[in-house]
N, C-alpha and C positions, 0 to 999 in steps of 0.2 A: 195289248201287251200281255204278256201270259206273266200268270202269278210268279214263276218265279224271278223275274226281271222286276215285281217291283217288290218283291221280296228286299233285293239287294238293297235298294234305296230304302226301304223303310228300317230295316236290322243296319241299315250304314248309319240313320237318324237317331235311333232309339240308345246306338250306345252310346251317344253324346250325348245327352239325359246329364244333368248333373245329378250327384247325389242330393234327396231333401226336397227334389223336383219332379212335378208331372206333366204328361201332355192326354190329353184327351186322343179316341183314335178321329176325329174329325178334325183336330190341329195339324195333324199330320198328312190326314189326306189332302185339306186346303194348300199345307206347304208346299208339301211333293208335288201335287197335280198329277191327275189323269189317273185319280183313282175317286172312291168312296170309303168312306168308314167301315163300310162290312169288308173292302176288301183287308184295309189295314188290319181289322181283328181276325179277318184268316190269315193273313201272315204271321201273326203274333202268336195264334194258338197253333202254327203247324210247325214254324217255325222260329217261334220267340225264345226256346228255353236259354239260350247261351250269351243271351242282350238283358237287361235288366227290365223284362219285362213287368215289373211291379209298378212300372214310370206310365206303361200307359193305361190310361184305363177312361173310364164311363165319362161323358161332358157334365154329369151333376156330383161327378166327385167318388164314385164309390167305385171300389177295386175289381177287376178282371172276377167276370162270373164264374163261380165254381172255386176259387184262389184267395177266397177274402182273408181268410186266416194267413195264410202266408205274404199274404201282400202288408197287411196291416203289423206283421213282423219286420219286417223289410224297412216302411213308412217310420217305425219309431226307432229301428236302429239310428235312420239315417235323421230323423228329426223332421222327417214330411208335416207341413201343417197343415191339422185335422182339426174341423169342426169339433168342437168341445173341448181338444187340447190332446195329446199325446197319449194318455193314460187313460179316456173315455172315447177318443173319439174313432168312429171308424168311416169316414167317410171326410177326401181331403178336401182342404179348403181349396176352393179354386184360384179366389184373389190374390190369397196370397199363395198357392203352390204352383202353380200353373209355369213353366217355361218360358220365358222371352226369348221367341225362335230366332229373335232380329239377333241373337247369340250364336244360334246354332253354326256348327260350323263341321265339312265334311271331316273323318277322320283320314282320308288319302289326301285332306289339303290340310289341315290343321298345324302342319309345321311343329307338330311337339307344344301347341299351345296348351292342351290338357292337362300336359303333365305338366308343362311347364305354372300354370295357375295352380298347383299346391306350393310353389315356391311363396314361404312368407307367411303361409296360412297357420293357425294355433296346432298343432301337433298333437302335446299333451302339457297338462301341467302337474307338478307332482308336490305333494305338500306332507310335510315330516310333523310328525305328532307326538305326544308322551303318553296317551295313551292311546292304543290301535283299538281295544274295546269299543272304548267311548265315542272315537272317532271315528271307526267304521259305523258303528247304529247311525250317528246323525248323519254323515255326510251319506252315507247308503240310502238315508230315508229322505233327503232334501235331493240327492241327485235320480233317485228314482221317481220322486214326485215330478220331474225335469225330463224325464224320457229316455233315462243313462240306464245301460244293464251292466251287471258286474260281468266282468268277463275274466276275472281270477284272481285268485285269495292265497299268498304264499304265506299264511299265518302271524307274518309281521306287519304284512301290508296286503293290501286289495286295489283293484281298479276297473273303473266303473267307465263304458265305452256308448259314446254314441257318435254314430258314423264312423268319421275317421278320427273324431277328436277321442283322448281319452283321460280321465284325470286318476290319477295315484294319493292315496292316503297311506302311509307309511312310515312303521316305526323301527326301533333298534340299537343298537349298542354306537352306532353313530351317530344318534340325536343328542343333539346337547341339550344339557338339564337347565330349564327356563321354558314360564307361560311364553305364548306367543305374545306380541304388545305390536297390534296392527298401527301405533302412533310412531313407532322407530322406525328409523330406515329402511326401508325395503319393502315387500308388499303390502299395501294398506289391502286391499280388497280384491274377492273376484268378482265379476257380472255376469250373470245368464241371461239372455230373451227366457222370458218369463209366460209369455203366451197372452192369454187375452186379461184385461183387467178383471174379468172373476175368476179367471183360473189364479192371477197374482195375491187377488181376496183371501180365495181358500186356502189357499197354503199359507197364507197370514194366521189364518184362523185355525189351522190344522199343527203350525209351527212348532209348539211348546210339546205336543206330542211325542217330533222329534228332536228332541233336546235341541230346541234351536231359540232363540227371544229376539222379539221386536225389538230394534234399536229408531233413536227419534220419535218414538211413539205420537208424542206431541205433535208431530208435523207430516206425521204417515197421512197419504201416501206419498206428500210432495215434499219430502223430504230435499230431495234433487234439485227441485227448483219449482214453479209454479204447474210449464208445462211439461215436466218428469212426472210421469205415474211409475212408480217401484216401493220393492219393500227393501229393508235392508234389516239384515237378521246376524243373530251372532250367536256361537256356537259355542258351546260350554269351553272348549278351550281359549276363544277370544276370539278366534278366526271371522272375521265379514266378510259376507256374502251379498250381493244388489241382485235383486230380481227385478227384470225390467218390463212392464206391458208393453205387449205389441200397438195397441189401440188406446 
């Protein structure tokens, strides 16, 4: 079969990639059939620029040769999980990054299901502050320890993006005057996946730096429950936050 026939199938595969997810090029050749791994990566490097080529890469986790820097841009936009965690790691985890093909599905049959699965999913969240200062340093430094980049700052407010989710810290002449009091109605808390239990350590350990304090100390890290591993941190203006371990 000539390269470009399986060209088609493999750029028809690779753009169904979710975001935050990868395939090795040897998952792909197994899927497809009637090819090899070297053919997929000649596909990819002749003709991968327009597919999210960052999705496939090496079987022991590290990013398309010659492309690491850009791939590893890509990986923590979208929240890929990386050996070491988001902010050290450059090489993805496979266990848990890896695709379940038993998902895949072509995009000439898919029926509008891709787009249809962001129906429902978190969007953004946006959280009104008294001061944008204060609130910008901590939430900037607990969502960057988290794998979120600012993606822009209108001087009363900022927000900080990874993948497609994005969260807003913002103030102004429409906040009402009052601490926040996570015990009254309305949101008690947010959760993040926190990554592995010493990446959830560190930033345990790291917290107070960013004007952020352990809450439950006493009962860290099972705060949650026996089998909950998280921290749960609180933010000079009262705001709680759970950071959850993966493991």
């Amino acid at each position: 079969m000539p390269l470009e026939d399986h060209a088609e199938r493999v750029l028809d595969l690779v753009a169904t990639i979710p975001q935050g997810r990868v395939l090795a090029y040897g998952d792909i050749a197994r899927h497809l059939g009637g090819m090899g791994p070297r053919t997929v990566g000649t596909v990819m490097s002749r003709y991968g620029s327009n597919v999210p080529w960052w999705r496939v890469i090496r079987s022991d986790g590290r990013p398309p040769q010659g492309l690491e820097d850009e791939a590893l841009e890509h990986w923590r936009a979208e929240g890929t999980p990386m050996v070491r965690g988001l902010v050290e790691g450059a090489r993805a985890d496979m266990a848990r990054a890896r695709w379940d093909l038993a998902d895949a599905t072509s995009p000439a049959d898919d029926g509008g299901v891709r787009d249809a699965g962001r129906r429902g999913g978190l969007h953004h969240v946006e959280i009104w502050v008294e001061d944008i200062t204060a609130a910008g340093r901590e939430w900037g430094w607990l969502l960057g320890r988290l794998g979120y980049r600012l993606g822009d700052d209108w001087g009363h407010g900022r927000a900080w993006e990874l993948g497609s989710v994005y969260v807003v810290v913002e103030s102004g002449a429409d906040v009402v005057a009052g601490r926040h009091e996570r015990r009254r109605a309305g949101l008690n808390h947010l959760a993040f996946h926190g990554g592995s239990r010493a990446e959830v350590d560190a930033l345990v350990a790291d917290c107070a730096e960013g004007g952020w304090a352990l809450m439950f100390a006493d009962r860290h890290p099972y705060a949650g429950g026996p089998q909950h591993y998280a921290a749960y941190l609180e933010s000079g203006e009262g705001f709680e936050v759970e950071v959850v371990a993966g493991d």
